[in-house]
C-alpha angles and dihedrals in degrees: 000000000000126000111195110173129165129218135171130329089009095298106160122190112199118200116180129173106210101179127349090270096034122076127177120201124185144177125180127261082246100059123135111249091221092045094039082054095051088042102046084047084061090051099048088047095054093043094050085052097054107036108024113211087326096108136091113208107214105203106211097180130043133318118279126181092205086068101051085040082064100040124028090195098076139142126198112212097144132153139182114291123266090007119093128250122258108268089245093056098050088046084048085047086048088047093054104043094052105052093047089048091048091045090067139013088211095055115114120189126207130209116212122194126162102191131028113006085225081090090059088031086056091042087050110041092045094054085055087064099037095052088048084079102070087028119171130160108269102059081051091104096037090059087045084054092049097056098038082055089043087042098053108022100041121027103063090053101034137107124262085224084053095059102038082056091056087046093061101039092057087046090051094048088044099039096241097119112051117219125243110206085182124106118237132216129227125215109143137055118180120181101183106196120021116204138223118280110143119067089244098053126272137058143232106235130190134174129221115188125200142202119195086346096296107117109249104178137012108194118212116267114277107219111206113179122208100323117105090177095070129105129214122211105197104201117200109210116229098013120278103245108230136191129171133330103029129178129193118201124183129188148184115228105203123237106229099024131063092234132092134214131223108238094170150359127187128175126192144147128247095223103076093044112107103152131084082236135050106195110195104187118208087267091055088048127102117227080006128212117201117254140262143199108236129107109184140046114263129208085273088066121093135162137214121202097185083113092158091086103123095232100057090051099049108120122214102213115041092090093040090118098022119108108291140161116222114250134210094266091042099236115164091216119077101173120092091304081081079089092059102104123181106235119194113227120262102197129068 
């Protein structure tokens, strides 16, 4: 069953039966507050009609005190909008949804997202695997819903990084994918290809790396002048000692303006790493750039390390479940990364 109404000022409001005990309900990033409240009230009231106190509300976005205030039954397992969640959160999420389904057949558990639907897509696809692992007859066609669901609704509008999660999440539970405790060390960055940013051609890169979420490294500004064919290699010197969820950000910080770009994101764990070299091509790549064929940096290439300007150091997730108002682009964060803006390349 699936229930998709508009109101006023493009609130949507998407209701999805997965499977008879999963419900997904979601609401763009761009929904009206008044309109999300009154909304959200409507959902609380037909699923308290149908299913009594037998479900469980999975909140996938921020926290919100509206929602609690609604359902008393409520767990908080968000993340930031368009990324994935850490592998230990989606097995935690797995965790969750099955012993509540197997406490009661009458048990129903919802899925609420305000933003992109990859959250729910992530939350889905990875229950399918994980109840493959106690599979029996009778949840066949409810894994056969899952991944139709996963299959039309997610996976044209999903993150690269959402589905290599998933990815590694279905290779760890089957065996396929076998884990590295170990810690890696990074030493090289290559961006190989940097688009066009500036009217006149270029860009001014620069690369912030997390762990857990907490920034670990911010690299210099890379000038490249005019020349949308060169390639950077951004060398860390000793190696940056990494373990577990990393993402890699990379952003543009415009010349005349006091404002940056994201170029690329990437996320990925440590554990299922065994080679000297990670290779992410345009197509595994977050907010992607195309490709180019260079390897070093060429006399166009400058950089600058004054890397305390306060623009370069802002950090986009330390206010992700803070107190916030939604804003017209639906960012979680309403701190100074309300000046990041995803800029699409203008060069080849």
């Amino acid at each position: 069953m699936s229930v998709s109404r508009p109101t006023e000022d493009s609130c949507e409001l998407d209701l999805v039966y997965v499977t008879e005990r999963i419900i997904a309900v979601s609401f763009p990033s761009t929904a009206n507050e008044e309109n999300f409240r009154v909304n959200l009230r409507e959902v609380a009231q037909m699923l308290k009609s149908k299913h009594g106190g037998n479900y469980l509300l999975f909140n996938l976005s921020e926290r919100r005190p509206d929602i609690t205030k609604l359902h008393a039954k409520v767990l908080e397992f968000g993340w930031p909008d368009l990324h994935t969640p850490a592998l230990e959160k989606i097995c935690s999420v797995c965790k969750a949804m099955d012993t509540w389904l197997n406490a009661d057949p009458h048990n129903v558990v919802v899925l609420h997202n305000k933003g992109n639907r990859g959250r729910i897509g992530v939350v889905i696809a990875a229950y399918m695997h994980y109840s493959n692992i106690s599979a029996s007859a009778d949840q066949a066609l409810d894994r056969f819903a899952m991944k139709r669901f996963y299959e039309d609704k997610i996976v044209p509008i999903g993150q690269p990084s959402q589905r290599r999660y998933v990815h590694y999440f279905s290779g760890l539970l089957s065996g396929s994918i076998k884990m590295n405790n170990k810690p890696l060390f990074l030493h090289h960055v290559i961006m190989h290809g940097i688009p066009n940013f500036e009217s006149k051609g270029g860009c001014r890169p620069f690369l912030r790396i997390y762990q857990a979420m907490q920034p670990v490294y911010t690299s210099g500004i890379y000038n490249v002048q005019g020349d949308s064919q060169t390639s950077i290699c951004i060398t860390i010197e000793p190696g940056l000692l990494l373990k577990g969820d990393i993402l890699l950000k990379c952003y543009h910080k415009k010349f005349r303006s006091p404002a940056r770009d994201v170029i690329f994101r990437v996320q990925f764990h440590t554990c299922t790493i065994h080679d000297l070299g990670v290779v992410f091509g345009k197509e595994d790549l977050d907010e992607a750039f195309k490709g180019m064929e260079h390897l070093e940096n060429g006399p166009s290439v400058s950089v600058d390390y004054n890397t305390a300007d306060p623009l370069i150091r802002w950090d986009s997730y330390d206010n992700f479940n803070g107190h916030r108002e939604d804003g017209v682009d639906g960012r979680w964060d309403p701190g100074p990364d309300s000046l990041d803006r995803t800029a699409l390349p203008t060069g080849p």
